[in-house]
N, C-alpha and C positions, 0 to 999 in steps of 0.2 A: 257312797255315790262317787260315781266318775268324772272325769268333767272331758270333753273332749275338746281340741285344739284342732282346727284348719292345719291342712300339710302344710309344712314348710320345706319349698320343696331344692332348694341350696341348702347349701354348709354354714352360709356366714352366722354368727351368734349375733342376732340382734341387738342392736343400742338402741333401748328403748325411746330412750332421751332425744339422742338425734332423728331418730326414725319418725316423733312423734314433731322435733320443729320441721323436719322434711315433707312430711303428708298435710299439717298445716299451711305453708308456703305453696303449696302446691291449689290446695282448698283457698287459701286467700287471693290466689291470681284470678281463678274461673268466679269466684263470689264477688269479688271486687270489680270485675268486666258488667256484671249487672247493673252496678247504679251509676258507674264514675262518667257515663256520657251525659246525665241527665243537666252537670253543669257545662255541656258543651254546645247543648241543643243550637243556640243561637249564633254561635262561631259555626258549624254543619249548614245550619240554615244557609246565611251568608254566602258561605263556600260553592252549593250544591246547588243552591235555588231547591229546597226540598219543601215541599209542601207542609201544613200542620198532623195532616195523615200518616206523609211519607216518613216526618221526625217520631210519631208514634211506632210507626214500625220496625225503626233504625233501632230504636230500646227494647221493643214487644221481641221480636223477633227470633233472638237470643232464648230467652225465656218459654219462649214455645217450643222449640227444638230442644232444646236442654229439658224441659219437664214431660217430652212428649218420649225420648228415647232412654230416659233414667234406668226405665225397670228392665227392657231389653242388656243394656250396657251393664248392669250389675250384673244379672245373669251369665252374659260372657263373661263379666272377669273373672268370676264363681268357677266356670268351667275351664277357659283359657289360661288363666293365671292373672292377679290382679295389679304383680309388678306390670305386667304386661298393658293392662288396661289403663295404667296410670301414665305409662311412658309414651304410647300411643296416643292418649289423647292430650296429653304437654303437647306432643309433633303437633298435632292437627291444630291446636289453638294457636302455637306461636306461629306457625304459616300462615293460619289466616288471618292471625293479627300482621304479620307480615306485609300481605298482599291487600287486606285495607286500610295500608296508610298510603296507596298509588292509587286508592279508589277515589273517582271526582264524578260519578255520580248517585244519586242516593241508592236507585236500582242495583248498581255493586254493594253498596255498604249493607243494603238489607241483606241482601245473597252470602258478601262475606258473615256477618253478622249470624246467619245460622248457620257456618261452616261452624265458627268459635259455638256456638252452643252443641253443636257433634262433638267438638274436642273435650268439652266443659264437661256432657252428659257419662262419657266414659271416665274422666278423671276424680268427681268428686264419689262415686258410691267406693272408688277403688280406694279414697281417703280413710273414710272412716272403716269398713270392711278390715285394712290390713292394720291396723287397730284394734278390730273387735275380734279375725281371726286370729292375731301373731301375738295378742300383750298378754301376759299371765293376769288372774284377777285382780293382783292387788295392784296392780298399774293401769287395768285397762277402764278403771273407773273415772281415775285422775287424769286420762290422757284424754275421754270422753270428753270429760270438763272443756280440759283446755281447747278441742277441736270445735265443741259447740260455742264457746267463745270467739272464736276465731271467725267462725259462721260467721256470727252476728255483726259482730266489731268491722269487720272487711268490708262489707257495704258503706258504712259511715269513712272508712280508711281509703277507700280508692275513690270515690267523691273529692275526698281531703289532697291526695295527689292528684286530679285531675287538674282539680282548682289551681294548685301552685304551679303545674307543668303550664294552663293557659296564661299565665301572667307575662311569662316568655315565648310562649310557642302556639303552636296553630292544634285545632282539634287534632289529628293526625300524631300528636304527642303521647293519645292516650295509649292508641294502637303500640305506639313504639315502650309503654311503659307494661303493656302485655307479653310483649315480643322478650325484655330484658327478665322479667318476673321468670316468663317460662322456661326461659334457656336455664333458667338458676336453679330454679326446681328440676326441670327434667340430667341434668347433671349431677346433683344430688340423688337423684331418683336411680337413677343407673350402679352410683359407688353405692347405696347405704340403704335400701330398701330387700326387705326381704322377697322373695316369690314369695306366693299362699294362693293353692288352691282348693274347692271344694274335697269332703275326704269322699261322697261318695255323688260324683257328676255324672249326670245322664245324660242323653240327648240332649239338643237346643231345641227349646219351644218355640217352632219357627210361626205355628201357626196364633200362636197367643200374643208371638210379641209384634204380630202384625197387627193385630186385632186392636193391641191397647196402644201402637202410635197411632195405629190410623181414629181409634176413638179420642184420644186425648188430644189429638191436632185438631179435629174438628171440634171438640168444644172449647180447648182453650184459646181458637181461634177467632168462635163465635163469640167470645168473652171479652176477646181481647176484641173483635170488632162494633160491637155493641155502644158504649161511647159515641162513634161515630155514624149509624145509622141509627140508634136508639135503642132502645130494650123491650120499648114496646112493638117495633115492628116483624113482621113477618119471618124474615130474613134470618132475625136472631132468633128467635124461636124455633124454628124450621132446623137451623144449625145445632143449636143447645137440643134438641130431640134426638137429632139423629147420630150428634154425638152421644149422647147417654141408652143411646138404642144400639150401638156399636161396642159401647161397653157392658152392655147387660151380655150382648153375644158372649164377649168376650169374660165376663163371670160362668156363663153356662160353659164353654169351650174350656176353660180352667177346671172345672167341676169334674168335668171328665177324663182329664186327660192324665194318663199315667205317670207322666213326671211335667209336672205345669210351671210356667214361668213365677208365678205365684200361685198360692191357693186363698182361694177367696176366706177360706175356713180359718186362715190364721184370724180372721178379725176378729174372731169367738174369742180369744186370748182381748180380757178388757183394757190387760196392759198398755197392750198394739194397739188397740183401737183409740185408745186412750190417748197414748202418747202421739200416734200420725194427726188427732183431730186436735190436740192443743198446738202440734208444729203449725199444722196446715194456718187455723189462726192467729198465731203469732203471727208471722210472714204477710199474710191476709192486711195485718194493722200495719205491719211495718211497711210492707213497699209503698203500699199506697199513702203510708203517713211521709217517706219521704219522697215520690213521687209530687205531693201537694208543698210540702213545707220548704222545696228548694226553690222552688215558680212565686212562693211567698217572699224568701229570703231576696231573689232578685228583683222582682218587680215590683211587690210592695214596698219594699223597705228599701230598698235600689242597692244592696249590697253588689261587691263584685262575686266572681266565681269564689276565689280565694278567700274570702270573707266570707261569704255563703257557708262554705263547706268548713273552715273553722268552727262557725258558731253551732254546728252538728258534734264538735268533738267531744264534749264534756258524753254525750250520749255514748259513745265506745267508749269513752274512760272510766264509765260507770259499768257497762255491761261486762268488762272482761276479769274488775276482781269479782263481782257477784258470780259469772259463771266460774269462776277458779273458789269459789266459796262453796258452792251449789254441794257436791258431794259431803260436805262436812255438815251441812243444815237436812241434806234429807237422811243422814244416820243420826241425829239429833232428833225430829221432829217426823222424815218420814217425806218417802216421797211425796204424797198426793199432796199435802200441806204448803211445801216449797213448791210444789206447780201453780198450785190454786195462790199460792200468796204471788208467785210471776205474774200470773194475768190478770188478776188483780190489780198491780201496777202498774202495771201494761192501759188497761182500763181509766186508772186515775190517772195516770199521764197524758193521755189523751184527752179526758175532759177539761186538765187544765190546760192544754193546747189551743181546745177548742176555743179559748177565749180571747186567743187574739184578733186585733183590728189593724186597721192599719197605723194607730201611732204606739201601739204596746211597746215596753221598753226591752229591752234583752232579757232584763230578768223574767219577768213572766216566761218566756219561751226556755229559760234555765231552768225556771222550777217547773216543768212539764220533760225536758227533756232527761234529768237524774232519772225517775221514777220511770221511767219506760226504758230506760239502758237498763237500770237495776231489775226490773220485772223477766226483761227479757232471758239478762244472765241467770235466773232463779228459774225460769219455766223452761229455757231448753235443753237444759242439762237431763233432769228426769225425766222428758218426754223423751229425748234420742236413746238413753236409756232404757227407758221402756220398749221400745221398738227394737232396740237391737237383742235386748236379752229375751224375746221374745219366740227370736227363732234360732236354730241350730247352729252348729260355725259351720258346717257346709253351706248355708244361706245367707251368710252375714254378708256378701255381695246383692244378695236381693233385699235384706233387713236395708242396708246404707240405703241404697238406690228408693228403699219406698220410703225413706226418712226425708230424703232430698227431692225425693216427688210429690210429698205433702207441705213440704217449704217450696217448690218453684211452681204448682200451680198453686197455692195461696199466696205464694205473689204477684202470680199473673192475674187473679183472682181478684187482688186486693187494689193493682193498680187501675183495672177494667169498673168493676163498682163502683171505687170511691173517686177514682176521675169522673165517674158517668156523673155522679151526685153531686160533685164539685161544678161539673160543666153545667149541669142542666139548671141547677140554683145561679150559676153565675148570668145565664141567659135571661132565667124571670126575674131576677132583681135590677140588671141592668137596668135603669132610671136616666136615659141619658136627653139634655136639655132641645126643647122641640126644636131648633136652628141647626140641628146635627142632620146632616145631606143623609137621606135612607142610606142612600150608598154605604157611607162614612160607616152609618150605624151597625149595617150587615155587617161589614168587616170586623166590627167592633164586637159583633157578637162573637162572630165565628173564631174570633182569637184574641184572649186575654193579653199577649203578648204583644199585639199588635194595639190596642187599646189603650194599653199602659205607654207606648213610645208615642201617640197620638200627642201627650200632653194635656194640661189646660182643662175644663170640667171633664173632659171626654173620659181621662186617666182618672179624675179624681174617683168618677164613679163608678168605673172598670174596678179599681181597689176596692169602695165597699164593698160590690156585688162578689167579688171575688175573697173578701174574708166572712162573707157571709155563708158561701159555700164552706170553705174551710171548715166553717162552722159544722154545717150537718155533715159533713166528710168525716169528723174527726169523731165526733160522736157516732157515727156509724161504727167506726175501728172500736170506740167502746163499750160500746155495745155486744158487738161480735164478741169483743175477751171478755168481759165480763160473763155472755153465755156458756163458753169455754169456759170457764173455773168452775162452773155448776156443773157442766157433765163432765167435766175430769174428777170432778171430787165425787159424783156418784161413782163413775169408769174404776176409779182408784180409790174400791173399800179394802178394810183391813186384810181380806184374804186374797186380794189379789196383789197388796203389798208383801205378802208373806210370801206369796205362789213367786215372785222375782227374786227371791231369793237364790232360789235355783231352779233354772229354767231350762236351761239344758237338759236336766233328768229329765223332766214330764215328756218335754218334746219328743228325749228318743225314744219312748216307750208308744209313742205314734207318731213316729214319723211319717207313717200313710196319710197321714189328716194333711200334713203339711204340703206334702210334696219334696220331692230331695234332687238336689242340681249336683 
């Protein structure tokens, strides 16, 4: 058997070592921009006079851009070169983190906001891609590791910097802590990164990758609006249809097409399918767990930002040696086992989350947070795995990209649900005392945050209604992984453990099934 390797298409001799903390840094700047405003919300409010919508959007926004142009942007890099793809979109995020920290009002910040998701969606498939296409095997298992660690851990990490930049400075810190990350990456990006293109690239699928932003903006739009006009209404439905009506186009227009942006037929590999539907849930539980558990940390418990975002650290301190562990447990026991056992704890982390109230002590919310860092680091290692060995090194720019489009709509996914189930439980339980002016009380529905600064019964009982939601939120997210660990462990029987062993073979021998960029 052969194995083939992505052109490389300079002279330099790769350092694998520095090349893999390079594409890291670069992956923890754009992953990091996803959660670290969520402890800013209320210094933004302040500032802007932004509405509870408008602060939803300021976060959402990112995330729908970034997950709606992932599979287009891998594809360039596949065909244009993926140093290329990486350095370009550093430029695009540190400008636009540039130009919104002079933004004062929210209508900029959402607009910047999906510029930085343009930048973000061409840099992270280019991450792991020149990884999957540039590292020999016996590195590019270990460097896997470490990048799906970095994933993970970076969310909880730029929370943790935003919080100590607010203690001194004004929202507008974060941007500028975007702006410093990038310049650093993209400078290292320049000296120490290799070019890698696809070895055999055909046309741009212009017509496919219209098809799958314009279907994925419309439902992760609809998803992301839902929350705020309901689930049940018209509105959302009518969106979530016609989104998944744009996407069936766009599986048939794939079906067809001689060289397609993806092929629907890779899903047949249970690998893939395996590995994109355990990322998609993981992501799914996590944003949305920490979408809910920072609004807990602040309002319930009255922590500051800086406090907030500590009491999340022990969670990446646990997740980064388990994913630095992961390769050594599944040639031990075997991938499907180390995924099923990640979401697994993924699962139990979360029921024991689910049990907090408002006077739980820190420890409870300790022993919920190890087991869901730990779960995490063990389930995303052999799920990105799976996916990327999956398909050819001519594809591994669309392998990244669809790795990172089942983690950024399962987070947009996850923050849309379990916010809906959070909001809608906080509204029927609010119990608040009959002397409360209707007025008062609407306001108090419509914003947890504004209820809890009320004070006096009003706050008291905005807190339970609001860990009572927690409540079914958090059990949702356990839910969900626990479904996850059933069909990964069917997805991933013994022969399809065996079948990754070498995956590149089967591929070339049809590569017409796939499609070749």
């Amino acid at each position: 058997m052969t194995t083939r390797f992505a052109r490389v298409t300079d002279g330099t001799t790769t350092r694998h070592g520095v090349v893999t903390v390079v594409v890291c840094l670069a992956l923890a700047t754009v992953v990091a921009a996803m959660s670290s405003l969520n402890v800013a919300l209320t210094d933004i409010a302040r500032s802007t006079h932004a509405t509870q919508t408008q602060l939803e959007w300021i976060i959402d926004a990112y995330s729908l851009v970034f997950a709606s142009l992932l599979l287009p942007a891998g594809a360039l890099g596949d065909q244009f070169g993926r140093r290329r793809a990486l350095i370009g979109g550093l430029a695009i995020f540190g400008i636009g983190s540039a130009i919104a920290m002079t933004a004062g009002s929210p209508t900029e910040l959402i607009a910047l906001r999906c510029v930085l998701g343009l930048g973000a969606a061409f840099v992270m498939p280019a991450t792991l891609s020149t990884i999957t296409a540039t590292f020999p095997p016996a590195q590019r298992t270990k460097a896997v590791s470490i990048w799906a660690g970095v994933a993970g851990a970076s969310a909880i990490l730029g929370v943790l910097c935003t919080g100590a930049l607010l203690e001194f400075f004004s929202w507008r810190s974060a941007f500028a802590l975007n702006v410093v990350l990038a310049v650093i990456a993209l400078i290292a990006a320049l000296r120490f990164v290799p070019e890698s293109v696809g070895d055999k690239v055909s046309r741009f699928d212009v017509g496919g990758a219209l098809l799958s932003v314009a279907g994925l903006v419309v439902l992760v739009y609809s998803i992301i609006e839902a929350p705020e006009v309901g689930w049940v209404a018209t509105r959302t439905w009518v969106g979530i249809a016609c989104g998944l009506a744009i996407l069936a186009v766009f599986v048939v227009w794939e079906l067809r097409h001689s060289a397609p942006l993806l092929d629907p037929r890779v899903f047949t590999h249970r690998a893939l399918a395996a590995g994109s539907f355990s990322i998609f849930v993981q992501f799914f539980a996590f944003f949305g767990f920490i979408f809910v558990v920072l609004q807990y940390l602040q309002l319930v418990r009255g922590d500051s930002a800086l406090i907030a975002a500590l009491s999340m650290l022990p969670m990446a301190a646990t997740l980064m040696p388990f994913a630095r562990s992961a390769p050594i447990i599944v040639d031990r026991v075997g991938a499907r086992a180390t995924c099923v056992a990640g979401l697994v704890l993924i699962a139990a982390g979360l029921v024991v989350l689910a049990q907090l109230d408002t006077d739980s002590s820190y420890w409870l919310l300790l022993s919920g947070l190890l087991p869901l860092g730990a779960g995490m680091g063990w389930a995303m290692t052999p799920a990105t795995s799976s996916i990327t060995g999956a398909l050819p090194d001519a594809q591994q720019g669309v392998a990244s990209a669809l790795n990172d489009l089942s983690r950024e709509v399962g987070g947009a996914l996850g923050i849309a649900v379990i916010g809906s189930i959070l909001t809608s439980t906080y509204r029927n339980h609010l119990e608040l005392p009959v002397r409360v002016p209707p007025a008062v009380g609407d306001m108090a529905r419509d914003s947890f945050a504004l209820a809890s600064h009320m004070g006096g019964q009003v706050a008291t009982a905005a807190d339970t209604a609001f860990t009572t939601g927690l409540h079914n939120a958090f059990l949702t997210g356990a839910v969900a992984a626990a479904v996850a660990a059933l069909v990964v462990a069917v997805l991933l029987g013994r022969k399809t453990i065996a079948e990754r062993t070498a995956p590149t073979a089967g591929l070339d021998e049809s590569s017409s099934t796939l499609g070749t960029r």
